[in-house]
N, C-alpha and C positions, 0 to 999 in steps of 0.2 A: 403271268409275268407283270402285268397291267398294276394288280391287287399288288403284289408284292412291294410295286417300285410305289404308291401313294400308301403303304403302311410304312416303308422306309421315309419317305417323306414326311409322314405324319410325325415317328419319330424321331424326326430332327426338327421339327419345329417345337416338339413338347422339350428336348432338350437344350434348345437357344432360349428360349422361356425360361426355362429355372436357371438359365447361366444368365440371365439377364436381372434376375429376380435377389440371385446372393449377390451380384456384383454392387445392386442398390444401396445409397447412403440412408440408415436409419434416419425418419424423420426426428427424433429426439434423443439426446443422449444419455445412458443411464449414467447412476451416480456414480461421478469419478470418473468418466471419460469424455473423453471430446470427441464428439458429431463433427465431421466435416461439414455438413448441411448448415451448422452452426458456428463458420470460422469469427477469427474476428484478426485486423491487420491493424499495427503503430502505425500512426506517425509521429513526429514534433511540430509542435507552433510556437514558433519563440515569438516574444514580444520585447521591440529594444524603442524605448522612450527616453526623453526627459522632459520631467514637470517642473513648473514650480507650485509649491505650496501658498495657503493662505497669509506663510509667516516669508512671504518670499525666498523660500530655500528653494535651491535645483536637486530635485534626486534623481539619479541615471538608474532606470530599472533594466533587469538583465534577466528576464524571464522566460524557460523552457516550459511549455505545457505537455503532456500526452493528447492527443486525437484518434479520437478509434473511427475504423471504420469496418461493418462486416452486417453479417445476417441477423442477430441479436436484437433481441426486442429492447433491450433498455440500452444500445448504444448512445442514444440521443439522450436521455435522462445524465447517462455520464458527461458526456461531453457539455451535458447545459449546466453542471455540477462545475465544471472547472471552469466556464464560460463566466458565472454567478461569482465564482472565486478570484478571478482576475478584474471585475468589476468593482466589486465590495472588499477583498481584504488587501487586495494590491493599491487599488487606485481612487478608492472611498477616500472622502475627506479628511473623515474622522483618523484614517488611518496614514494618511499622506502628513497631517499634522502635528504626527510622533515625529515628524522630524520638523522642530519647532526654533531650531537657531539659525537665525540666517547665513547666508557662507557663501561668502563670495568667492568663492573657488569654484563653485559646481561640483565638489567631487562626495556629497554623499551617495549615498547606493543604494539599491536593494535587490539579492537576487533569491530565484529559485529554479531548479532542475529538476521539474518531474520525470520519474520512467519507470513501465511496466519490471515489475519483480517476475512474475509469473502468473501462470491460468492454471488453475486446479480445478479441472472438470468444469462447470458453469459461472465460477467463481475467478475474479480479477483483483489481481494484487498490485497495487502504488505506492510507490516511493517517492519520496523529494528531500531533497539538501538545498536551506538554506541559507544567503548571510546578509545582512545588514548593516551600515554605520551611518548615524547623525552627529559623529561628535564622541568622543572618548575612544570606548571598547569597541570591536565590533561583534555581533550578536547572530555566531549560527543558530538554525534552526531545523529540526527534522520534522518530514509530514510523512504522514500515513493513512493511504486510504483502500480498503476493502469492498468490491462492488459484487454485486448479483448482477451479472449479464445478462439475462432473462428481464428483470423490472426493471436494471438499474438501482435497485436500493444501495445503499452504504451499509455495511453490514456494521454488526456491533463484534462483543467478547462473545455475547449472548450469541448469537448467531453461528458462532464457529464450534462454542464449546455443545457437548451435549450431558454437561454434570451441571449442580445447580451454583449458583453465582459465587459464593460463599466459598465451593470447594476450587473452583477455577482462581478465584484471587489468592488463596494461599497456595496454590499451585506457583503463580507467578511471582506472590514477594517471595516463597522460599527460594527459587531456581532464580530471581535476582540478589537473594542475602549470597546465595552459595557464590556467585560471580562475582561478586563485588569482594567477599571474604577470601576468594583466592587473590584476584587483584591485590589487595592491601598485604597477604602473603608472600606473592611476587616484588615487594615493594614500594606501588601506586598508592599512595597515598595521599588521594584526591579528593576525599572523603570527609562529609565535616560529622563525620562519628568515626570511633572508634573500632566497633562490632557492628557488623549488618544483623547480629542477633540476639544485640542487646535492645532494651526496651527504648533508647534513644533512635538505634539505626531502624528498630521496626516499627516505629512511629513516623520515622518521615518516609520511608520508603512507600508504605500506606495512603499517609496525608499526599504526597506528593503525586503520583499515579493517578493519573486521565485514561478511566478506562477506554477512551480511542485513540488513543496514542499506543498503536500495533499497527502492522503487515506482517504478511506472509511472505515468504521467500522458497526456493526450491527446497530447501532442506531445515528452515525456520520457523517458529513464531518468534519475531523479533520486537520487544516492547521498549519503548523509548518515553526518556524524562528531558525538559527544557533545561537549558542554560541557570544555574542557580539552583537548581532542587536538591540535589545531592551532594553539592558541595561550590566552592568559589568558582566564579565568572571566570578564571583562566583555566578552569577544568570542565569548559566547556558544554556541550549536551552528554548525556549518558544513554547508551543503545548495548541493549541484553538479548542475544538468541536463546532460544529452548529449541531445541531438536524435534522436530515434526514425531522423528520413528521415537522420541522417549514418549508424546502425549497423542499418538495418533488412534488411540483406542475409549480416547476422554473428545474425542470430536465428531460435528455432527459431517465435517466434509470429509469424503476419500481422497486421502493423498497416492494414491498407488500412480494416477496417472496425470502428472506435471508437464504442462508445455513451456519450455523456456521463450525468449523471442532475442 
């Protein structure tokens, strides 16, 4: 009886062991999913100022950042990424000087609205809308930024695609000429060519293209052109999606498994 009841014993404790063992968070996560072990949580850090410039102008800044916070080794590389950003391209001299008429109103501006698109497995997608006036027009702007949560690096085109450079960019100005060529079919004609497939529109579509000017989105790669490039100042910025499921077999990341936030 003795034997019996410490072999039943025994095997309940080899059974709470293996149910202890599946129930464990892998310490890393393979491609294209998310480790709990490995979360990562928003915030926002707005920043609300006014300076004056060199040229004594007032500019009222109205600025939304992302802050992460979680397990991930290059959380802090991101965060010093936009810390760097807010320093230098908000509030540099060089940059506060663009607004160079004085005005004694106080009412020029400058804002932007970063936020989290989505996490695709190890990888972090950023968005931002912004706008500006010193004086005439005023001047949106889109930003887009792709991180490695693991280092923190800023990924490239290179980084996402897994074909060579050459076939990725005609990937992207065709699937931009076909968008733009339905556009101008619907009757938006905002365009300062004709044809997105003539030798005019596929010369600036080209010329015009920073290849970091992209994110990702749950169901996107979306590529974006500034204010001016494609066509007049009251036609704004210009922003193009491609369908993850049309080019997700020309990429080096798994999309099967996207976290929204």
């Amino acid at each position: 009886m003795l034997r019996n009841s410490r072999g039943l014993f025994l095997v309940a404790l080899l059974l709470i062991a293996i149910a202890m063992g599946c129930s464990s968070t892998p310490s890393s996560s393979s491609p294209g999913e998310i480790s709990n072990n490995f979360n990562v949580a928003i915030e926002q850090r707005a920043v609300e100022k006014s300076i004056a410039n060199s040229y004594n102008a007032t500019i009222d800044y109205d600025l939304n950042f992302v802050r992460l916070t979680g397990t991930y080794k290059g959380i802090d590389a991101i965060n010093n990424y936009y810390d760097l950003k807010e320093k230098t391209n908000f509030f540099g001299k060089e940059y506060n000087d663009y607004f160079n008429i004085p005005n004694s109103q106080n009412n020029f501006y400058l804002k932007a609205d970063y936020r989290v698109e989505v996490q695709v497995g190890d990888i972090l997608s950023i968005s931002g809308d912004g706008n500006s006036w010193a004086g005439g027009v005023s001047n949106p702007t889109l930003y887009g930024d792709v991180f490695d949560l693991n280092t923190g690096e800023k990924l490239t085109l290179a980084d996402v695609f897994n074909i060579r450079t050459d076939e990725y960019l005609n990937l992207i100005y065709g699937e931009v000429a076909k968008s733009i060529n339905k556009e101008k079919a619907e009757g938006n004609n905002r365009y300062t060519f004709d044809d997105a497939y003539s030798k005019d529109g596929q010369a600036t579509i080209k010329k015009e293209f920073k290849p970091e000017n992209f994110y990702l989105t749950d169901k996107s790669l979306v590529i974006f052109y500034p204010k001016y490039s494609l066509g007049a100042g009251a036609a704004g910025t210009f922003k193009f999606e491609i369908p993850l499921d049309l080019i997700k077999d020309k990429l080096k990341i798994a999309t099967s498994k996207r976290r929204l936030f």
